[in-house]
N, C-alpha and C positions, 0 to 999 in steps of 0.2 A: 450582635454578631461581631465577631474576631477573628484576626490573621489565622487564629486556628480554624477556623473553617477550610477547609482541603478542596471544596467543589472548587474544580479548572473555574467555571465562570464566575466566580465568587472575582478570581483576582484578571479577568478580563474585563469586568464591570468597572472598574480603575478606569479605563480607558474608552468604557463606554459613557462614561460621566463628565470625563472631562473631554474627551474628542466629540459631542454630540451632533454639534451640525458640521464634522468634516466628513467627507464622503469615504467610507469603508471599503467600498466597492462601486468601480464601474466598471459594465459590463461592455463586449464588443459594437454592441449598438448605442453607446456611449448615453446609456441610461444610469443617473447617479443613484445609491444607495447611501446614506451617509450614518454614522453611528446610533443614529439615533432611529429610522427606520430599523433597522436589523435589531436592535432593543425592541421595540414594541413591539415587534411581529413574532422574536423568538418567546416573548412575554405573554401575546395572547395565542401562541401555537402552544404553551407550558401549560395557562391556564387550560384552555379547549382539552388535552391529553388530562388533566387532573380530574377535569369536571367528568371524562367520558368512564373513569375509575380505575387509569392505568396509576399503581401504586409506585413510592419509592422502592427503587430496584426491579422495579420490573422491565423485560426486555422491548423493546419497537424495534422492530426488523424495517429495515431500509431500500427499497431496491428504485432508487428514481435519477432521472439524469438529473445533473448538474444543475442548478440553477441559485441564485439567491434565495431564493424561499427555503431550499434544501438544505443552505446553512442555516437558515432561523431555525431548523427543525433539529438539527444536532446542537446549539446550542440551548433550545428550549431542553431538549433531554437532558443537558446537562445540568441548568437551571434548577431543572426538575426532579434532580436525582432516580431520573431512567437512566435507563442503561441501553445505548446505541449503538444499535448491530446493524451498520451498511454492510450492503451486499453489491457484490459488481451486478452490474446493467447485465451483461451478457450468460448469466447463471438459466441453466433449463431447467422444466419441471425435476427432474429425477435428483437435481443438487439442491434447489430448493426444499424439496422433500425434505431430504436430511435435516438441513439450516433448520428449515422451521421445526419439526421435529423436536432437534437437540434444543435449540435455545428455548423455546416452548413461550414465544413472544406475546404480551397482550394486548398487541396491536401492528398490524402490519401496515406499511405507506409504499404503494406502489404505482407506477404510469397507469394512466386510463386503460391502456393499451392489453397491459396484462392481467384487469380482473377476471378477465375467462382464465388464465393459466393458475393465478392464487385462488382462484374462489374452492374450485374442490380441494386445495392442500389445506384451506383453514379450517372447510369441514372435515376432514379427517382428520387435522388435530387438536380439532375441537378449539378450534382460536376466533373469539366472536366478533375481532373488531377488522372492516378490511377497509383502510381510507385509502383516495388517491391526490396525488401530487406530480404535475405534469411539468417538464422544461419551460414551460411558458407562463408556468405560478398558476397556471386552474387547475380544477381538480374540488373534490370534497373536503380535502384538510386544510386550506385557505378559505373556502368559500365561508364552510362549517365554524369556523372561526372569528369570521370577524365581527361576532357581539361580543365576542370575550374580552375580557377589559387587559388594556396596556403595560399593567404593573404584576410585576412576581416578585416576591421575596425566593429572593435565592436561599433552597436547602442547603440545609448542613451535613457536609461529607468528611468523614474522617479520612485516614490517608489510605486505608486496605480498603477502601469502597470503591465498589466497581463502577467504571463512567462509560465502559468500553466493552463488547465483546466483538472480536473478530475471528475468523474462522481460516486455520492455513491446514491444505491438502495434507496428509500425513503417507510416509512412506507404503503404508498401508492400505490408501486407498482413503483411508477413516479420516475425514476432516476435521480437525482438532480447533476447538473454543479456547481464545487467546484470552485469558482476563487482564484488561488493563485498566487501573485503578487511578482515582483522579490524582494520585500524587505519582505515580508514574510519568504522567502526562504533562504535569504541571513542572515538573524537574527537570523532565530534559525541554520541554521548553525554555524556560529561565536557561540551560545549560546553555544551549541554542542560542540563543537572542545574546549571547553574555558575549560568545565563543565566534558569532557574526558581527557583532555590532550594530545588530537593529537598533530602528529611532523610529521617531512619529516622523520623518522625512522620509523615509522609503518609501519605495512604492514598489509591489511584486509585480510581476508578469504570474499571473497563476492559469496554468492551460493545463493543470494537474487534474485527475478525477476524483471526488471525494469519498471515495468508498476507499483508498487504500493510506495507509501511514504516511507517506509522502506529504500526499495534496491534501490531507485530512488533519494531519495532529502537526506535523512537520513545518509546513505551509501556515498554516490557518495558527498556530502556536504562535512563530514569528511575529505573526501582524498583529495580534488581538491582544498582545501583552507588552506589545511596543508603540501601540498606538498609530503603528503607519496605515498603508494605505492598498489597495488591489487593482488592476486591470484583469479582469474577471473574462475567462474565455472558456465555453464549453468545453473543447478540446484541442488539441494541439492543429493548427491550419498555419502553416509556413508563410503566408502571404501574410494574414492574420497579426503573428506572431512579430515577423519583419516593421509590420508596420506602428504595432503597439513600443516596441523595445525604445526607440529613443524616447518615451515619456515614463519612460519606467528606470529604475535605478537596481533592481535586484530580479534574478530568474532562477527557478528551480525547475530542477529538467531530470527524464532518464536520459541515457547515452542518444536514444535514436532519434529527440528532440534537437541532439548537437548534429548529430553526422546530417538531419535532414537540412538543418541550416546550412551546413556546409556545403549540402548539392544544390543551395540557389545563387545566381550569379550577383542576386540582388542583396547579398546578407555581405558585407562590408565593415569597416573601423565607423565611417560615419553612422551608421544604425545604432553601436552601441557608444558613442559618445555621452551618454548619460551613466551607464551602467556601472555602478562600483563591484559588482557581487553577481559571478555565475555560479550556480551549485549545482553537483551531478547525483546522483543516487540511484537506488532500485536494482541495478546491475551492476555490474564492472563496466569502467569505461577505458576503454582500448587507447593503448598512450598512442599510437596513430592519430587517434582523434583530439586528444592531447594537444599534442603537438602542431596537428594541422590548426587546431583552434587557433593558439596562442600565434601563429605565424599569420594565419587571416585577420585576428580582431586586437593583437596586441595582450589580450585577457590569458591568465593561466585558471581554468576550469576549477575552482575546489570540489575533488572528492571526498565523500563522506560513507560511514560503514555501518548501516544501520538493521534490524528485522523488524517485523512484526511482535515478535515478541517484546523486543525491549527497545523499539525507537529508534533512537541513532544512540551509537557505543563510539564514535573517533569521528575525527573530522582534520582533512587537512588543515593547516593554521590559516586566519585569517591575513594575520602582519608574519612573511615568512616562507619560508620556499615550500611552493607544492609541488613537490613528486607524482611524478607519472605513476600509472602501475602501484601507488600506496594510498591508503586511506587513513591515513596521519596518525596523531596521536590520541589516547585514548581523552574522554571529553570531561569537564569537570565534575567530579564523583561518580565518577568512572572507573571502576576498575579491571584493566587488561590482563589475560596470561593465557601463554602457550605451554600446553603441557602434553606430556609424553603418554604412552601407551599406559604406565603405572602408575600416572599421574602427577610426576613428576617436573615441576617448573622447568623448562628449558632453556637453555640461557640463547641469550639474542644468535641471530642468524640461522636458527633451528629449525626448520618446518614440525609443527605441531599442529593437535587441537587446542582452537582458539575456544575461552571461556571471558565470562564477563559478569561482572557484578555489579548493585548499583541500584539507586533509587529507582531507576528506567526500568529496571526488569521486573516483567508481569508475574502477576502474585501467583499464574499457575494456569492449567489447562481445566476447562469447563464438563466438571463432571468426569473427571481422568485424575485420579489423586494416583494414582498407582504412576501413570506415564507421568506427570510432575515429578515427583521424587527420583525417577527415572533419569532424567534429565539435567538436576542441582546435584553438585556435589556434597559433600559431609560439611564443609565451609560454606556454602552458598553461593558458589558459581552456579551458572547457567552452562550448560557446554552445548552450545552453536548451533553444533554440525560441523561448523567452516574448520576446513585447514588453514592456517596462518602462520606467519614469521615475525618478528621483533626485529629492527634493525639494531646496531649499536646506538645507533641516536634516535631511536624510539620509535620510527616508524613501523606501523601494522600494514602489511600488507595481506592480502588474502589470495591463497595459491592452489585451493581446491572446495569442493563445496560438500553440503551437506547431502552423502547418499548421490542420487543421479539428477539431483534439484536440474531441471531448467529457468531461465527465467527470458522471460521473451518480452520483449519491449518494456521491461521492466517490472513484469508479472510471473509469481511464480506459477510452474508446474511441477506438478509430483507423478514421474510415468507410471507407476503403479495405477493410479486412478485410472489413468487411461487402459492401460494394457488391462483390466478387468472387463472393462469394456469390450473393447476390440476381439478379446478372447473368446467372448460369448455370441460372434457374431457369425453364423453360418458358414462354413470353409474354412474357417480359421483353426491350426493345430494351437498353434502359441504366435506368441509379438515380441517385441523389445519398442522401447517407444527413446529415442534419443534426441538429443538436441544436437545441432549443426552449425558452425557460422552461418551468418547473417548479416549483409551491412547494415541494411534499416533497423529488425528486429535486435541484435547481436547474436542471439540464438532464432534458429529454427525448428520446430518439432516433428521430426518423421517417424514414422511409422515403418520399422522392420518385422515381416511377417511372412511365417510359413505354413503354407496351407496344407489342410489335410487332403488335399483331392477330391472330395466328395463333393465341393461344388466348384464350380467358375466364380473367382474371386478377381477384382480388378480396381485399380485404385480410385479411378472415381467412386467405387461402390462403397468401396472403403471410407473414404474422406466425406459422401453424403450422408450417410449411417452417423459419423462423429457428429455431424453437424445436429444432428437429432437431437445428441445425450449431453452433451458441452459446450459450456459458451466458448464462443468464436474463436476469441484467444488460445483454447487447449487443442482446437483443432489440427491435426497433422498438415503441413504444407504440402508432402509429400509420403507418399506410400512405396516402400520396397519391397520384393519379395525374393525369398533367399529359400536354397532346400534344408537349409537347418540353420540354426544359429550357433555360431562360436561359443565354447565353453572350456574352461577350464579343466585343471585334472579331478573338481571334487564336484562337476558337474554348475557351474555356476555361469550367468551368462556372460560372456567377456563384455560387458556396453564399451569399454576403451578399444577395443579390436573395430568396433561398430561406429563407434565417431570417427577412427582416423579413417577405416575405406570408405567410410561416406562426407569426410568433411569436405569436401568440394563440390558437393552435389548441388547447392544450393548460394555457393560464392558467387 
C-alpha cells in the first residue's frame, strides 16, 4: 500500500499510529477515548459490516445521535470503502422514504427508538439489513460486533471513489444526492489544516452534529489528520460549552452558537484565555455579531464560505485582517469567479454569480447526470447558486443566495419542499414559505398562506400537520394568512415583497 491510495482514512491512520494512547476524544462526561480505541472499534465495526456482505461502494444509511461509537462507524465505512450517507436525526417517515429509496443502502444504522418507523421502509425497498446504534454506544451494531477482530487493512480508493453521499433539498422539492469522493474530502482537509494551522496540540470544542459538512468532514478532517485532540459534546448547551472552552484551544460554530454565547453574562475574555481559533460557518454571520464578539472576548470570529457540495471554497486568513460581512479569500486549490449573466468574468466590486472550482468539488449529483451537467460550466465551474462580489483586494463576499435557500440555525431549507406540502393540506389554495430574521436561528421559516374557504384553517393547525411530514428544523415558526399573495406582472410570487412586510414579525 502507497500514498496513492485516496481512502480519507488511509492518511488519518498516520495519526492513528503514532497518536495511540493520546485521547481523540473526551466526551462531556469527561470519559476518555484515545486513538487507539477509536482504531479498534472503527476496525471491528469495518470487519462486522464486511462479514454481514455490505460490499465496496455500497451505501449504509446513518440516522443515529451523536456519539463516539457513531464516529467509529463513519470511519469504518470509510476504512471500508462504503459509502456513508448520514442523515439528520430529525428526518420523518415520508423524507426517509425518499433517502432510502434513492440511495438504495445495504444497510441501515438507526436509534432503538426508530425501528418501528424504518422497519416498513426497508421492507418496501427491499433493504435486508436494519442495525441499531443508540447515543449511549448499545444497540445491535456494538453488541453484534464485538467478536470481530481489531485490525482492517484499509481499502484501496482511487480519487473519483465515492466516500460520501449526502442529500440537499432541491428547488424542486427533489432532494438531490451529493457525491463526494475521498479526494474531495481529503483536499480540502489538508487545505484546511494548512490554511488554520492545526497541530497535535489543539484541542476542538466540537458541539457540531455529525450528519452535516461542518461537524462531519470539516471538524472531524481537522483533528484526524493533524493529530490533535476533541471535547466531544452532543450538542450545543451554553453552560456546557462556557465551561469546556478554557481547556480547549480551537471552536467551530454556526452564527447562533456565537450570539447564544453572547446572551450569557457568564461567557467573558477569561473563558476563552486558552483559545487561539474561533471559526463560523453554515450561515452568514451578522457583522453585529462580529463585532459584539471581538468587543466581549478580544477574538475576531474567522468566517468561512463553504456547501455541501464542495466543502469549504474561502476562508477568512488566519495571520490577517478578517472582515466583517466577507468570507475571505478563495482556499488553496481553489478557484473563485464571479460572472455575469453571459458568463462573463466580472471584474472586482461586481455583484455576480459566484462559481468555483477545485479538487473540493463533488464529482456530481446521484443518479441526476442531466441536473450535473446542468449545474458545471463548459470549463468546470460549479455555479453555487450564491450571489457574490470580489473586492479589489480579494475578498469574496456573498450578497444573495441560491433561489429562496433558508438556512436556520445553520441548516438549509428549500421552501419548495415545504410549500408541496402545506399545499396539499385541507383549506389551503396556495403558500409561499419564507425565511425571517431571527436572533437565535438568523433566519426563521414562516409560512404564508391563502385559503380556499372551504375549510377553517388556523395556525396551530397548520404548524401541527408540518410537524407530522418534517423534521423539526423545516417546521414553520409561524403561520400567516393573507387573501392572495403578491405577484408580479408575469404572474410570479414577489417572496421579497413577503420578507420585508413580514421581516419583523419574529425580531
Amino acid at each position: 500500500m502507497t500514498d496513492s491510495n485516496f481512502n480519507l482514512f488511509f492518511h488519518f491512520q498516520k495519526q492513528f499510529k503514532s497518536h495511540a494512547a493520546k485521547p481523540l476524544l473526551v466526551t462531556g462526561a469527561n470519559i476518555k477515548y484515545s486513538y487507539a480505541d477509536i482504531d479498534k472499534e472503527s476496525a471491528r465495526l469495518a470487519n462486522y459490516l464486511s462479514n454481514l456482505g455490505v460490499q465496496i461502494g455500497d451505501r449504509v444509511s446513518v440516522q443515529v445521535h451523536k456519539s463516539p461509537e457513531a464516529l467509529s462507524l463513519y470511519l469504518a465505512c470509510l476504512r471500508g470503502g462504503f459509502v456513508f450517507h448520514p442523515l439528520n436525526t430529525g428526518y420523518q417517515s415520508s423524507e426517509l422514504d425518499y433517502f432510502l429509496s434513492n440511495a438504495a443502502p445495504a444497510v441501515v444504522v438507526c436509534d432503538s427508538e426508530s425501528v418501528e418507523l424504518m422497519g416498513p421502509l426497508l421492507k418496501k425497498h427491499g433493504i435486508a439489513n436494519l442495525l441499531t446504534l443508540n447515543a449511549d454506544g448499545s444497540g445491535s451494531l456494538i453488541a453484534d460486533s464485538r467478536s470481530c477482530g481489531e485490525e482492517f487493512a484499509v481499502v484501496h480508493r482511487d480519487k473519483d471513489d465515492l466516500a460520501a453521499l449526502l442529500y440537499s433539498s432541491g428547488t424542486t422539492g427533489v432532494p438531490k444526492g451529493i457525491m463526494l469522493t475521498h479526494n474531495n474530502l481529503l483536499t480540502n482537509a489538508q487545505s484546511l489544516n494548512e490554511a488554520w494551522a492545526f497541530n497535535e496540540d489543539d484541542v476542538l470544542l466540537h458541539a457540531l452534529p455529525i450528519f452535516h459538512v461542518h461537524g462531519l468532514f470539516v471538524a472531524l478532517g481537522c483533528v484526524l489528520l493533524s493529530g490533535a485532540s476533541m471535547r466531544w459534546l452532543p450538542g450545543f448547551n451554553t453552560d456546557a460549552v462556557i465551561e469546556l472552552l478554557p481547556k480547549c484551544t480551537v471552536m467551530m460554530g454556526v452564527p447562533t452558537f456565537y450570539t447564544r454565547l453572547l446572551d450569557s453574562n457568564k461567557f467573558d475574555k477569561a473563558v476563552v484565555k486558552n483559545i487561539r481559533l474561533f471559526v463560523s460557518g453554515s450561515a452568514p454571520l451578522l457583522a453585529e455579531t462580529f463585532n459584539e464578539f471581538e468587543q466581549r472576548t478580544g477574538h475576531r470570529i474567522l468566517e468561512r464560505y463553504g456547501m455541501t457540495e464542495t466543502n469549504m471554497n474561502t476562508s477568512n486568513p488566519l495571520s490577517g485582517l478578517r472582515k466583517a460581512g466577507t468570507v475571505g479569500f478563495a482556499l488553496p486549490g481553489v478557484d473563485v469567479r464571479v460572472v455575469g449573466e453571459s458568463g462573463e468574468v466580472l471584474a472586482p466590486g461586481e455583484i455576480g454569480d459566484l462559481q468555483v472550482k477545485g479538487a473540493n468539488v463533488f464529482k456530481g449529483y446521484w443518479k441526476m447526470p442531466e441536473k450535473t451537467a446542468e449545474d458545471f460550466t463548459a470549463d468546470g465551474f460549479f455555479n453555487t447558486g450564491d450571489k457574490g462580489v470580489i473586492s479589489e483586494d480579494g475578498y469574496v463576499s456573498i450578497v444573495g443566495r441560491a433561489k429562496d435557500l433558508i438556512i436556520t440555525g445553520g441548516l438549509n431549507v428549500y421552501p419548495k419542499e415545504l410549500e408541496l406540502i402545506i399545499d396539499d393540506l385541507p383549506g389551503v389554495k396556495e403558500s409561499a414559505v419564507i425565511g425571517v430574521p431571527h436572533k437565535d436561528f438568523g433566519e426563521a421559516i414562516v409560512a404564508v398562506i391563502v385559503a380556499d374557504g372551504a375549510t377553517e384553517l388556523s395556525e396551530e393547525a397548520i404548524i401541527s400537520a408540518m410537524k407530522t411530514s418534517v423534521a423539526n428544523f423545516k417546521v414553520p415558526k409561524k403561520a400567516v394568512f393573507l387573501d392572495e399573495l403578491p405577484r408580479n406582472t408575469m404572474g410570479k410570487v414577489q417572496k421579497n415583497v413577503l420578507r420585508e412586510t413580514f421581516k419583523a414579525l419574529l425580531a
